[in-house]
C-alpha positions, 0 to 999 in steps of 0.5 A: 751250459751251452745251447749245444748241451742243452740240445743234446739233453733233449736226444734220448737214447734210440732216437732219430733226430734230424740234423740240421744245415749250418755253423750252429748245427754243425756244432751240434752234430760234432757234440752228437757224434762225441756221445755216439762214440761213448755209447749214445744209440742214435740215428740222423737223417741230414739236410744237406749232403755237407751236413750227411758227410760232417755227421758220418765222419763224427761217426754218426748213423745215417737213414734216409727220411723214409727210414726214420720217420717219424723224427723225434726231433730236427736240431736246426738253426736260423738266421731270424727268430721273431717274438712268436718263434717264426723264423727265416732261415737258408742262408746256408742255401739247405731251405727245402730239405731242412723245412721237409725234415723239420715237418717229418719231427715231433719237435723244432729244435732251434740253435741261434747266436747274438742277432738272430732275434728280430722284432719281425721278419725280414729285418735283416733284409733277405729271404732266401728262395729256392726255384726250379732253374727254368722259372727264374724269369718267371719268379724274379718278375713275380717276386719284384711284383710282391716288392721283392728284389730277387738276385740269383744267388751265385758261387764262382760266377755261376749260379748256385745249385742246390742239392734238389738241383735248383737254385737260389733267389735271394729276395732282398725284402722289407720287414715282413708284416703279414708273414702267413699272407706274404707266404701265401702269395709266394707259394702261388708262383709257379716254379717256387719250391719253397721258401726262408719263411718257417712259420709256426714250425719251431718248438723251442729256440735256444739263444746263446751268448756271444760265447754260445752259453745259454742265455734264453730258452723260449718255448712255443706255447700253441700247439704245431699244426 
């Protein structure tokens, strides 16, 4: 079995599951999209625009988030997964619309493949941040206070655009100690959208083989606040 069937034997019929940003989740919205083509009645709301575009073209239905809450579950994936289930996540640049999402679901589905499991956060060295374009300054000097090296993430020379119309600052960071305090000090700084940092938000992670077949399904054993 693969991570993917596992996930999908999760979705009930007349569900609406939230659909993640990534290679991990666009495997798994192919897959959806082959059981809602066989009779499978679902509906999606998407993380990204690449995301909405992949999920209509396997033919599934999309609402907006206002339509669909609340979610039964956000299939997603990560880039770090520590023991506790916290995770960084947006290398995929979709870091807001995914955390939103995954907040409006009953549950955290989680997909990852070899590496992504890390004995603490940040051991990979970078967490993505997303910020109002007219606070870069002002971020980058507060980040590099925090002990934080943040570059503007860019694409062709220009800096990236997300699909919130921001951009991106990927923090170059040390393994993360403290995550909720750390978390903390981000969010205080004027002009921080949101952060990589998914604390206490995933419900289940499923770890896959090099193939993608299951080799490990951890469960979140408190409660999601």
């Amino acid at each position: 079995m693969t991570i993917y069937e596992r996930a999908l034997a999760l979705v009930r019929s007349g569900d609406v599951i939230g659909l993640g940003s990534g290679h991990a989740s666009n495997e798994f919205i192919i897959e959806l999209g082959e059981r809602v083509r066989a009779g499978l009645q679902i509906r999606g709301v998407a993380t990204s625009r690449a995301s909405e575009e992949l999920a209509r073209s396997a033919g599934i239905p999309i609402v907006s988030l206002a339509e669909g809450m609340p979610l039964a579950l956000t299939v997603d994936g990560a880039d770090e997964v520590d023991p506790n289930l916290n995770l960084i996540k947006g290398y995929g640049r979709a870091l807001v619309r995914e955390k939103i999402v995954a907040a409006a679901s009953r549950s955290l589905v989680i997909l990852v493949g070899p590496g992504k499991e890390v004995p603490v956060l940040g051991t990979r060295g970078k967490l993505p941040i997303e910020v109002v374009p007219f606070s870069a300054p002002l971020c980058q000097e507060r980040l590099t206070k925090l002990g934080c090296k943040p570059e503007i993430y860019e694409e062709n020379g220009v800096p990236f655009v997300t699909d919130n119309g921001n951009h991106i600052l990927d923090c170059l960071i040390a393994p993360i100690l403290h995550p909720e305090q750390f978390e903390e000090h981000l969010r205080g700084i004027p002009g921080i959208v949101g952060t990589g940092l998914f604390l206490g938000m995933a419900d289940t992670v499923l770890v896959g083989d090099d193939h993608f077949n299951m080799v490990a399904e951890m469960k979140r054993t408190n409660v999601r606040g």
